[in-house]
N, C-alpha and C positions, 0 to 999 in steps of 0.2 A: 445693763449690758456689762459694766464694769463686773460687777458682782459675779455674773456668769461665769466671764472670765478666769474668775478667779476659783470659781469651784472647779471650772473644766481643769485647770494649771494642778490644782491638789488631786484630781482626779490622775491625770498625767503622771504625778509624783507618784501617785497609788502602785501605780501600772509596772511605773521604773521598778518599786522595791521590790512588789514581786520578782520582776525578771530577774535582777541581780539576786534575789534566794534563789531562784530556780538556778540558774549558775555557778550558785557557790556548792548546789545540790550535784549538778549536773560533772562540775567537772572534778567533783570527789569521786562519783559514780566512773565516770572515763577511766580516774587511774586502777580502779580496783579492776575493771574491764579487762582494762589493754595487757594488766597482769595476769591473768585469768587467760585471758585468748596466748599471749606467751606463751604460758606455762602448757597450753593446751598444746598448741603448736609442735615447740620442742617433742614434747613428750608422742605427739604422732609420728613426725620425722623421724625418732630414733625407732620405730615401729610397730607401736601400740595404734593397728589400726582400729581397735575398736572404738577408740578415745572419738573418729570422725563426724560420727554425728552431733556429740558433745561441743566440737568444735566451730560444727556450721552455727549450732546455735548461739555461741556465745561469738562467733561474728556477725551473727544478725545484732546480738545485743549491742556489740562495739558498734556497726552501722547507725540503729537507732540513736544511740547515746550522741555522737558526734551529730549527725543533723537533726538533734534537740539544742544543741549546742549556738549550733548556726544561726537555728529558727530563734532563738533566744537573742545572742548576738545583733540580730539583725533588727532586729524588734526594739532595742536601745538606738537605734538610729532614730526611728521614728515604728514607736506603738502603735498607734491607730490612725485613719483618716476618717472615721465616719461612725455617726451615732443614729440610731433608730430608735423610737419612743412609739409605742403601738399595743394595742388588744385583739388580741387572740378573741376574736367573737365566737367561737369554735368552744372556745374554754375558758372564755370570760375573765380568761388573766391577762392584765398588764404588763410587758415589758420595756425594759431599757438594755439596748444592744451594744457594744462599741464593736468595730469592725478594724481588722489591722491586714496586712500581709499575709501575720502568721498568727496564729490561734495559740493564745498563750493561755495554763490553768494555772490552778495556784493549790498544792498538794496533792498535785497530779489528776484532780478532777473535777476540780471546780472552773468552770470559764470564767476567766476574767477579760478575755479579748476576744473576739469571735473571727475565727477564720473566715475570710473572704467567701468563699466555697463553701460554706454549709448552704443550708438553705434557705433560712432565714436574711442570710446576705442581700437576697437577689431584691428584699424590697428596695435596698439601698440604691440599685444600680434602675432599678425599673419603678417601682411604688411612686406614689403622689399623694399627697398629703391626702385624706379621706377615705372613705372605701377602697379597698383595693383585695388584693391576693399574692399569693405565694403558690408556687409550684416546689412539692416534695420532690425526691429524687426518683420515688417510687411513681409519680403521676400522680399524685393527689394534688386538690385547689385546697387552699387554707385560708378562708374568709377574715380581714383583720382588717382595722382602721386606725391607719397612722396618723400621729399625731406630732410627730416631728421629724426632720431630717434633717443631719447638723454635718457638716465638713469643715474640716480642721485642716488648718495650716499649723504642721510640726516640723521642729527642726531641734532632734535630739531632747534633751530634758525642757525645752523652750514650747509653749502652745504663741504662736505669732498669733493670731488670730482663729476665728471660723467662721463657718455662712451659715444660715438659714434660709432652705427655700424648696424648690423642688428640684429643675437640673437647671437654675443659672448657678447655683453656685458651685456643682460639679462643672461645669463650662466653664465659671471662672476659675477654677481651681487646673484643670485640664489646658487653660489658656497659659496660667502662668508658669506650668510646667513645660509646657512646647517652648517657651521664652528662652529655656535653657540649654546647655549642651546636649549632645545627644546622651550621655553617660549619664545625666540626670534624669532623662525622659524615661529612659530604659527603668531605670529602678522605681519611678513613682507610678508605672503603667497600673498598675493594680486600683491606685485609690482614682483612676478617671476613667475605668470601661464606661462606655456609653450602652445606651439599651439596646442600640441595634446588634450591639458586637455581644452583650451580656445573654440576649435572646439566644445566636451562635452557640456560645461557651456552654450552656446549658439545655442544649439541644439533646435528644434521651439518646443514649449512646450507642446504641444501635443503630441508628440512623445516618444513614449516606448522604453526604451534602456538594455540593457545588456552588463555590464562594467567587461571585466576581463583583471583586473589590477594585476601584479605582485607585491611581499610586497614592501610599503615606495612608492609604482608609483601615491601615491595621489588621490583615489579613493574617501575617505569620503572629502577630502579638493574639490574635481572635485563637491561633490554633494552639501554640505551648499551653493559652490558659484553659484552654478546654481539654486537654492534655492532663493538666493540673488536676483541674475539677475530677474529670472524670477517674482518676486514680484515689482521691480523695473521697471520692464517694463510693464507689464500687471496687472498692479493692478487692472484696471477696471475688469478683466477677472479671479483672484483670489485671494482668501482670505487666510489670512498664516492659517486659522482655517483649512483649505480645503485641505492643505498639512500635510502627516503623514509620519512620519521617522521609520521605523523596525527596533533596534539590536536585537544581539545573547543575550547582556545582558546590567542589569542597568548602570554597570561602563563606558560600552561605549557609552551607549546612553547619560548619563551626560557627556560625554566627549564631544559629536558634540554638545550639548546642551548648553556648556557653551561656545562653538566660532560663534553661530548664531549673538546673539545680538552687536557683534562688526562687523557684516555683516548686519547689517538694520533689521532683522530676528527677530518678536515675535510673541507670540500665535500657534508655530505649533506645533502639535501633536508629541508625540512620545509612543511607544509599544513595549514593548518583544511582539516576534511574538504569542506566546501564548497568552498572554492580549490582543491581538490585536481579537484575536477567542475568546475569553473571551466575549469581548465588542461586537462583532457580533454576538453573542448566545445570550448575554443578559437575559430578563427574562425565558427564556427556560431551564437554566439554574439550577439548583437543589436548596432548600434553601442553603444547606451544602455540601459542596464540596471543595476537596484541588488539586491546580496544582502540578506536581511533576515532578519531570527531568528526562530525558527519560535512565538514568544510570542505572535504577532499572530493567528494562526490556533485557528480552533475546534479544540476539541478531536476531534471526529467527523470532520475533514479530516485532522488528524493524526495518526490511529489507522488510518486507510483511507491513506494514502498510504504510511504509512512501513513497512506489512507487506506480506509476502511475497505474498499475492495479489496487491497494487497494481502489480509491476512483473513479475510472472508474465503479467498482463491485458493488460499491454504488449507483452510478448511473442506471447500469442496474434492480439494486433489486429493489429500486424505481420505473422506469417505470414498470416493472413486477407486483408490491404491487399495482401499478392505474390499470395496466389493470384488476386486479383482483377486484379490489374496484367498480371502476365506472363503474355502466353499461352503454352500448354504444346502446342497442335496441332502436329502437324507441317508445316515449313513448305514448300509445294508449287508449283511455279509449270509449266504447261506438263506436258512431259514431265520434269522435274526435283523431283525429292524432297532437297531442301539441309538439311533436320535434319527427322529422324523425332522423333518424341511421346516415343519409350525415352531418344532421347541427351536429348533436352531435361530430363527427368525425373528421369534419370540425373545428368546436371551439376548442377542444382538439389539435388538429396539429397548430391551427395560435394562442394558447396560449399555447404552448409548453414549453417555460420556466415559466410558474406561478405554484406556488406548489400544492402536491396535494387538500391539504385546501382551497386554493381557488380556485381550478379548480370547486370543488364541491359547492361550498356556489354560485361559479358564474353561474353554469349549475342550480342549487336550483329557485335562481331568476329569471334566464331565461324561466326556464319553470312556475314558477308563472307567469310570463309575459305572455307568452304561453296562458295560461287556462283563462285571465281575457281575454285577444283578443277576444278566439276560442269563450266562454262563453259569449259576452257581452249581448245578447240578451234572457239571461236563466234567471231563477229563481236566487236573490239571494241567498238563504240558500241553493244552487243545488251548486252554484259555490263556494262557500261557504265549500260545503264540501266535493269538488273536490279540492279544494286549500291545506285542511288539507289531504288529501289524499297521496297527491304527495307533502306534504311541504321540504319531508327531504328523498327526491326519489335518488338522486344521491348520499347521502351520507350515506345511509341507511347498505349499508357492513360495512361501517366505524368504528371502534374501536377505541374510542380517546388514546392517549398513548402519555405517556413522553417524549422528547427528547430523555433523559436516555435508556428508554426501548424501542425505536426504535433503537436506536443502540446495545443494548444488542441482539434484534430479528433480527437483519440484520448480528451480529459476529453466533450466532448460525443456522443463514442459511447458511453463508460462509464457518463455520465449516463443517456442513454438506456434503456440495455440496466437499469440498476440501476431507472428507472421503470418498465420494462416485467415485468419479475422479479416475482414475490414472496418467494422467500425470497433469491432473490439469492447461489444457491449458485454461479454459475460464477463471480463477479467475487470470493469471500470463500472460494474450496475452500481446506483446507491452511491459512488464513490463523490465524497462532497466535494465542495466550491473549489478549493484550492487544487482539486487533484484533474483539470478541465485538462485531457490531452495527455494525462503522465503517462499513457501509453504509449507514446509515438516517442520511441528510442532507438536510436541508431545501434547498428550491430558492434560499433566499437564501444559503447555506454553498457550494451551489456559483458561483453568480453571481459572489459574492464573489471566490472562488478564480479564475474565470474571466478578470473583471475585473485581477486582479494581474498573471496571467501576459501578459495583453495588456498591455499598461501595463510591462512589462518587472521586475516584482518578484518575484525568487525566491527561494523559503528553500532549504536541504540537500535536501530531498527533492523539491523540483522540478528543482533540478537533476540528482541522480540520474536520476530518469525521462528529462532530455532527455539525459545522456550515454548510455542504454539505448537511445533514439530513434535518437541520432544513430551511435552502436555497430550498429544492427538496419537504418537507413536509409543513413546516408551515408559513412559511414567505410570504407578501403579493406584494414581488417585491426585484429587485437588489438595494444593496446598492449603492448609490447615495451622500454620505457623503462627500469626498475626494476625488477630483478633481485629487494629485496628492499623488504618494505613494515612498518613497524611501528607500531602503531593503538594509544595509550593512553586512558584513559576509552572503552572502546570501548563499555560499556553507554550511555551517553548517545545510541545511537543507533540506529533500529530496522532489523531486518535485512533493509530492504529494501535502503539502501546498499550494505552488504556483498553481497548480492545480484550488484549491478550492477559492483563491483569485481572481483568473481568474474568474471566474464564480460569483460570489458576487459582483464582481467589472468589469463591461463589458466595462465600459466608464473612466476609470481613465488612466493616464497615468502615467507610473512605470519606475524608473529609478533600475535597480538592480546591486548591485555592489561585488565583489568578487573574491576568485583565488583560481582554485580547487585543487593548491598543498598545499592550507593551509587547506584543510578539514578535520575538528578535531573530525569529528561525520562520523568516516570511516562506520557503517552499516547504516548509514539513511542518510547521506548528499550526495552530489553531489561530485564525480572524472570526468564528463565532463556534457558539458552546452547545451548538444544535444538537448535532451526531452525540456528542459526550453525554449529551442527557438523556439520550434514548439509548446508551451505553449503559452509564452508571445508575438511571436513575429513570427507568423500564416501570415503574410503577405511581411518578411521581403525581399522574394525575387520575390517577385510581382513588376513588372516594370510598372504599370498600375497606383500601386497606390503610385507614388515617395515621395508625399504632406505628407502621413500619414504614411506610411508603418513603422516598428519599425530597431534596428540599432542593431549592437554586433557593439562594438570597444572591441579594445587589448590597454592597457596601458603596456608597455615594460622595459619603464625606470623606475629604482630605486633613487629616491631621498633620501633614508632616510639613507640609510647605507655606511659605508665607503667602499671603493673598497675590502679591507680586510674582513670585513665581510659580503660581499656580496660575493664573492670567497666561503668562509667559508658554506657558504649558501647552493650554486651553489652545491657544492660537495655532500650536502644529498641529493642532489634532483637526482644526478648524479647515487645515488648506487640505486636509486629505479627505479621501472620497468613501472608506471603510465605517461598516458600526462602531458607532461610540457610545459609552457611558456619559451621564453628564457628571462635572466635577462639583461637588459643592464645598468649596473649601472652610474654614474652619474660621473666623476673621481675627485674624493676626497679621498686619503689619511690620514690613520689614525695607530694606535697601532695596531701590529702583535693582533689576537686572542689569549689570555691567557688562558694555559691548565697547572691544577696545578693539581696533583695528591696527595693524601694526605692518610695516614697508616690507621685515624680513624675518625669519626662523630665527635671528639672532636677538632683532628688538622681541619677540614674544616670547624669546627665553626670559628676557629682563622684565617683563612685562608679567611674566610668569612669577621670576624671584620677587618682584615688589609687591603681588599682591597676597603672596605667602606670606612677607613679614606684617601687610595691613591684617589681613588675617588674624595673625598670632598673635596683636596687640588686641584686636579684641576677646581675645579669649576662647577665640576655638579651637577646640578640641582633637578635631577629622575634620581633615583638610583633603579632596580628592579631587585630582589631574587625572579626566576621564579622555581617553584617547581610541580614536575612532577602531583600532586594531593594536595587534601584541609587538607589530615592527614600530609602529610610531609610539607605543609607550616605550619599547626598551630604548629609543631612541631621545628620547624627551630627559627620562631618567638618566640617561649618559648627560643630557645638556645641561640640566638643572644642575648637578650634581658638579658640574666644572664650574658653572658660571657662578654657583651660590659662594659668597664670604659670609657665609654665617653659619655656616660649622651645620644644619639640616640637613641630611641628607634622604633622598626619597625612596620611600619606600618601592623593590618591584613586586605587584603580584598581577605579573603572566602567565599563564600555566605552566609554563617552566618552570615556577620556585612551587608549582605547589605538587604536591608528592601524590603519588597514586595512594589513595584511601586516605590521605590523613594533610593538617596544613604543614606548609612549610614556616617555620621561626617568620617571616616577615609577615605573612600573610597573618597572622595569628594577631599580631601587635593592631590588625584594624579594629578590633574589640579591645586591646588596651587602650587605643586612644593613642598610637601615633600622630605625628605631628601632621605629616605630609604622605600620601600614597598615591602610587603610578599603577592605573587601570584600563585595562585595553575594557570597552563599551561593555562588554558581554560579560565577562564578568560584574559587574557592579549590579545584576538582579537578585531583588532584593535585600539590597544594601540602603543604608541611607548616612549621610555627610553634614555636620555640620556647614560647610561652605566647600563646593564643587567648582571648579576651573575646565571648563568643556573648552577642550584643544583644539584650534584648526578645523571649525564645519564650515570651510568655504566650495563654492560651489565642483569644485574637484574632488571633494569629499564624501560628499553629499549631493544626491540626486533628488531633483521633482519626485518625487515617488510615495506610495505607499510603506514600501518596505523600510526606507530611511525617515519617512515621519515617525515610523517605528521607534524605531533606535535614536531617534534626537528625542523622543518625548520619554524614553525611558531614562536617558543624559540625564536632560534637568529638573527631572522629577524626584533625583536621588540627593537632592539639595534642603537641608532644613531651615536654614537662615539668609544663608547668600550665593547668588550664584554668578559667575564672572565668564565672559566669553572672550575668548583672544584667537586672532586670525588674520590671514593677509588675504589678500587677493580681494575676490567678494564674495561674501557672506551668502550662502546657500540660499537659496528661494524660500524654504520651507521657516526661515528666520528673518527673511529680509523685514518683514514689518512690525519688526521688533524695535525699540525703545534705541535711541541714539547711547551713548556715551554718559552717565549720570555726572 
C-alpha cells in the first residue's frame, strides 16, 4: 500500500507538470490574443466594417483561451478524484483512466486526465468491479470488465490518501465532504455524483423528465451537471443560448448561476418564470405594466386561475371566438365557386394550432389566390374588383383588440358562464385536488381581479393566460427558441403554467425538478405531480415509444442534512396528512437540534447574537436567520444589528434589496459566503446554509395545518450542519415533539 502511494504521488506530480506547461502555453497564447482582438477592435470602431467577422473570430479564440486557462488553474487545486483500470472486451484493449473536473491534454491532444463527462467516466460513477457496461452518448452498450476503481483524497500537489472498492469509498469520500462548509461541498460535487443522480445527468438529451427529489437529494446540482454534460458532448447539436433555467426567484437563480462556469457552462439563459411569460408576450404587451406577487390575491382567484381548467377554458373560448369569427361557407360569387365549405374546413383542422390571426390573413391569401386562378381569363379591372371585394372576407367579424382586453373579454365571459352555471362543471372538469370550489368567487374577488388586469397588474398566472391568448390569438407559430428548458422549485407553481409552456414550446425538452412537500404556494402550487405528468410527459408509458418517451425519477437520499436534522424534518412531515416521499438521509452525525425558548423579542435577540458568535467559532461559513415573512426579517435585522457588539452586521435579502432581473450587492455575498443573512421563509428555496436560526414558529406563527408543515419543513431542511430554534410563547404544534434544549 505504501508503495502505491507512492506511485499514485509521482503520478500526481505527472499531472501538476503538465498543467503548469499548459499554462505557461496558454497564457503566452492569451497575450498575443488579447493583442490581436485589440488591434481588431480598434481598427472596426474607426470603420473597417469588413474587419467583423475577423473579429468574432478571434473573440471566440480570446473566450477559448481564457476558460482553458481556468480549466487549467483549477485543476492545480486538485487534478483528479478517480482512476478506472478495465478492458474494452469490444476491442480487447486495456485501460487505465484518471478522471478529474476538467479534462486536461498534454500537447493539445493527448489525454492525460479525463473529463468527468466523457463517456467512459460514467463506469466511475456507476460500474462495479466485473462485468459491466458503458453507455456511448450516441446509445451504444460498450461491454468491459473492470478491474479496479480507486478515489483519491487530493489536496493541491499533496495525494492524503485513496480507497479501493466499489461505492463505499465514493460514500466515504462524499461523507467527508458533506463534513465541510458549504463552499467546500459546492466545489467537490463532481468527484461524489451517485448513480442515481449520474443515471439523470446522462439521460439522452432529448428526453423530458420530472425529478422529485426530497430536500438536500441534489436536484439543482443533478441539473447544472447535466447541463454540463450535455453541452460537452453534443455541442454540435446545442448552443448554451438554447438552454433556459426557470427559478422561484433571483437569489436562486444567481445561486445556480454562479456554479455553471466552474462546470464549462456560459451563455445560458435564465428567468423567474414570470419574465419568462414576460419575454414570450413580448410586444403585446402594454406600454405600462407592473408584475406583482401573487400574495395580493384571494385565495379562491388563485386556486381558479392557476389550475388546469383555467387555461383549458381559454382554450375552449378561443376556438368558440374562431368559430364565431371565420366564416366557413363557401365563398361564391357569380358563376365562380373560389373556396368550397370542405377546403375551408379542411385548412382550418390541418392548421389547427396557428392562431386565429393567422388563420385569417392565411384563408385572406388563399382565396386572393383563388380569384386570380378562377379569374385568369376576365377583365382586368372585373378581377380587380373582385380581389377588393373579398380582400378582408375572412377577417371581416374580426375586431382587433389588445392582448389586455382579450383577456379582460375572456375573465367576463367566464364570469358569466360561472354565474349562470350551477355546479359549474364545464369551467372546473378535470381541474385537480387543489382547485375543489375555485369557482365559487364573489363578485367583489372578481372585480378586483378585473380591475388589476385593466390597470396593467399582472401576477405569473395572468401572465400565463395572456401568453396562451396571445399563442391561440396572435402569434404566427410555437416558439422554437430553446432547445432545452430546466424549472427548479417547480412545485411552487400550479399546472396551469406548465400547461401553457407545453403548448409554446412543443419541441423542447424539459427537465423539471422539485418536492411537493416543500410547496410554499399551498392554493396555486402543486401537492402531487399527477396532472404534470400527463402534461409533460403524455407518453411516458408508451412502450412503443422507449427512444423518446419522457421519465419521473424519485431522488430519495438526503445529502444535505445531518441525520439529526433530517429526523427533525421527517417529524413535520409526520404530523401532516398530504403525499410524502420517504427521506433516506445520508449517515452523518451532527449537534442535537437546538430548541431555546426565550420570555421576550429582546432575550431572543440576545439569544440570536450568542449563537451567531457559537457559530462563527466554529467555522461556518452561511449562517441564515430564516423568518416566517419580509416584515419580521426587516424587523429582526434592525434588532440584531443594534444589539450586536461585534461589529456583524446582517445581511437583508427581502425582495426589496433584490432588483427586478438581476441580485442586489447583499443578496449576491450569500454565494460569497457572508457571515450572517436575514431571510423571510420564501425566499430561501433552494438555498442551503451552513447553520440556520429558524425565528419565532410559535403557535401564532404557525398553524396545525398542511400549508405551514409546508413552510416549517422547507425552514429546516435548508440547514447543513446545525440548526437552532428560538421563540417565546409556545412552540407550534407542528414542532412541539421535538427534542428539549441540548
Amino acid at each position: 500500500m505504501e508503495n502505491e502511494q507512492m506511485l499514485e504521488q509521482k503520478k500526481l506530480d505527472e499531472f501538476l507538470q503538465v498543467i503548469n506547461e499548459n499554462l505557461k502555453e496558454l497564457r503566452e497564447k492569451k497575450k498575443e490574443v488579447d493583442q490581436e482582438n485589440k488591434e481588431l477592435y480598434d481598427a472596426y470602431m474607426e470603420g473597417d466594417v469588413e474587419l467583423y467577422s475577423s473579429l468574432m473570430v478571434s473573440s471566440t479564440m480570446q473566450d477559448h483561451v481564457n476558460h482553458s486557462i481556468t480549466a487549467n488553474e483549477s485543476a492545480l487545486e486538485k487534478t483528479h478524484f478517480g482512476r478506472i483500470d478495465y478492458l474494452d472486451q469490444e476491442k480487447g484493449e486495456q485501460y487505465r483512466l484518471y478522471i478529474g473536473k476538467h479534462g486536461i491534454t498534454k500537447n493539445a491532444t493527448d489525454i492525460v486526465i479525463m473529463d468527468w463527462r466523457a463517456a467512459a467516466a460514467s463506469i466511475y460513477y456507476e460500474g462495479t468491479t466485473g462485468e459491466c457496461s458503458y453507455r456511448t452518448p450516441q446509445g451504444k452498450m460498450i461491454p468491459i470488465r473492470l478491474d479496479l476503481k480507486r478515489t483519491f483524497d487530493i489536496d493541491g500537489p499533496v495525494l492524503k490518501g485513496f480507497y479501493d472498492s466499489d461505492t463505499a469509498a465514493n460514500d466515504e469520500l462524499l461523507i467527508k465532504y458533506l463534513a465541510k462548509n458549504k463552499d467546500v461541498v459546492l466545489g467537490e460535487i463532481v468527484a461524489t455524483i451517485q448513480q442515481e443522480q449520474n443515471t439523470i445527468i446522462r439521460e439522452r438529451p432529448n428526453r423530458s423528465m420530472i425529478i422529485q427529489g426530497v430536500a438536500g437529494s441534489g436536484k439543482t446540482t443533478v441539473a447544472v451537471h447535466r447541463i454540463s454534460y450535455i453541452l460537452y458532448n453534443f455541442s454540435d447539436r446545442y448552443d448554451p443560448s438554447e438552454i433556459c433555467i426557470i427559478g422561484s426567484n433571483d437569489i436562486l437563480l444567481n445561486y445556480i448561476a454562479s456554479g455553471l462556469p466552474s462546470l464549462d457552462v456560459y451563455n445560458t439563459k435564465q428567468y423567474r418564470m414570470e419574465k419568462l411569460f414576460e419575454y414570450l408576450i413580448g410586444a403585446y404587451l402594454p406600454k405600462k405594466y407592473e408584475i406583482i406577487p401573487t400574495l395580493v390575491q384571494e385565495s379562491s382567484e388563485l386556486r381558479l386561475k392557476s389550475s388546469l381548467a383555467f387555461v383549458q377554458t381559454i382554450e375552449r373560448w378561443t376556438r368558440d371566438e374562431e368559430s364565431r369569427i371565420i366564416p366557413t361557407e363557401e365563398v361564391r360569387d357569380k358563376s365562380y365557386t373560389f373556396l368550397s365549405q370542405e377546403s375551408i374546413d379542411q385548412y382550418c383542422r390541418y392548421f389547427d394550432d396557428r392562431s386565429v390571426v393567422s388563420k385569417m390573413e392565411n384563408l385572406n391569401t388563399r382565396l386572393a389566390a383563388a380569384i386570380k386562378l378562377e379569374m385568369d381569363g376576365e377583365d382586368a379591372n372585373v378581377r380587380k374588383e373582385m380581389l377588393k371585394k373579398y380582400k378582408k372576407h375572412f377577417s371581416k367579424n374580426y375586431k382587433k383588440r389588445s392582448l389586455v382586453q382579450l383577456y379582460l373579454d375572456f375573465l367576463f365571459s367566464l364570469e358569466e358562464h360561472l354565474a349562470n352555471t350551477t355546479e359549474n362543471a364545464n369551467a372546473t372538469e378535470d381541474a385537480n385536488e387543489n382547485s375543489t370550489n375555485t369557482n365559487i368567487m364573489s363578485s367583489t374577488t372578481w372585480s378586483e381581479w378585473k380591475k388589476r388586469v385593466k390597470k396593467g397588474f399582472f401576477d405569473c398566472y395572468d401572465l400565463a393566460a395572456m401568453a396562451l391568448l396571445a399563442h391561440g390569438w396572435l402569434d404566427e407559430g410555437d416558439d422554437d427558441e430553446f432547445a432545452q428548458m430546466y424549472i427548479d422549485e417547480a412545485q411552487d407553481y400550479g399546472v396551469a403554467v406548465y400547461y401553457v409552456i407545453k403548448k409554446r414550446m412543443p419541441k423542447t425538452a424539459f427537465m423539471i425538478m422539485g418536492d411537493v412537500s416543500q410547496n410554499i404556494n399551498y392554493d396555486s402550487g402543486m401537492n402531487d405531480w399527477e396532472e404534470l405528468r400527463q402534461i409533460m410527459l403524455p407518453d411516458s408509458k408508451d412502450p412503443s415509444n422507449e427512444g423518446l418517451r419522457g421519465r419521473f425519477y424519485t431522488l430519495c437520499k438526503s445529502y444535505r442534512n445531518t441525520i439529526e436534522i433530517s429526523n427533525f424534518a421527517a417529524q413535520i412531515l409526520d404530523r401532516s396528512r398530504f403525499k410524502t416521499y420517504p427521506i433516506e438521509p445520508i449517515v452523518r452525525h451532527g449537534s442535537p437540534v437546538g430548541i431555546w425558548k426565550e420570555n421576550d423579542e429582546t432575550a431572543m435577540t440576545m439569544r440570536v447574537q450568542a449563537l451567531i458568535e457559537q457559530l462563527k467559532k466554529e467555522d461556518y461559513k452561511t449562517i441564515a436567520l430564516i423568518c416566517r415573512d419580509e416584515d419580521e426579517a426587516a424587523r429582526l435585522k434592525a434588532l440584531t444589528n443594534c444589539v450586536s457588539d461585534t461589529g456583524n452586521e446582517a445581511v437583508d435579502c427581502t425582495t426589496d434589496s433584490v432588483t427586478d432581473g438581476a441580485i442586489a450587492d447583499t443578496s449576491a455575498d450569500i454565494i460569497a459566503g457572508i457571515t450572517v443573512t436575514v431571510l423571510p421563509l420564501a425566499l430561501t428555496k433552494g438555498l442551503e446554509f451552513d447553520a440556520v436560526i429558524l425565528y419565532n414558529p410559535n403557535e401564532e406563527c404557525y398553524a396545525d395545518s398542511e400549508r405551514d408543515a409546508k413552510l416549517l419543513y422547507v425552514a429546516v431542511t435548508r440547514a447543513l450542519h446545525e440548526l437552532h430554534i428560538v421563540y417565546t410563547g409556545e412552540l407550534c404544534k407542528l414542532l412541539s415533539d421535538c427534542p428539549t434544549q441540548p
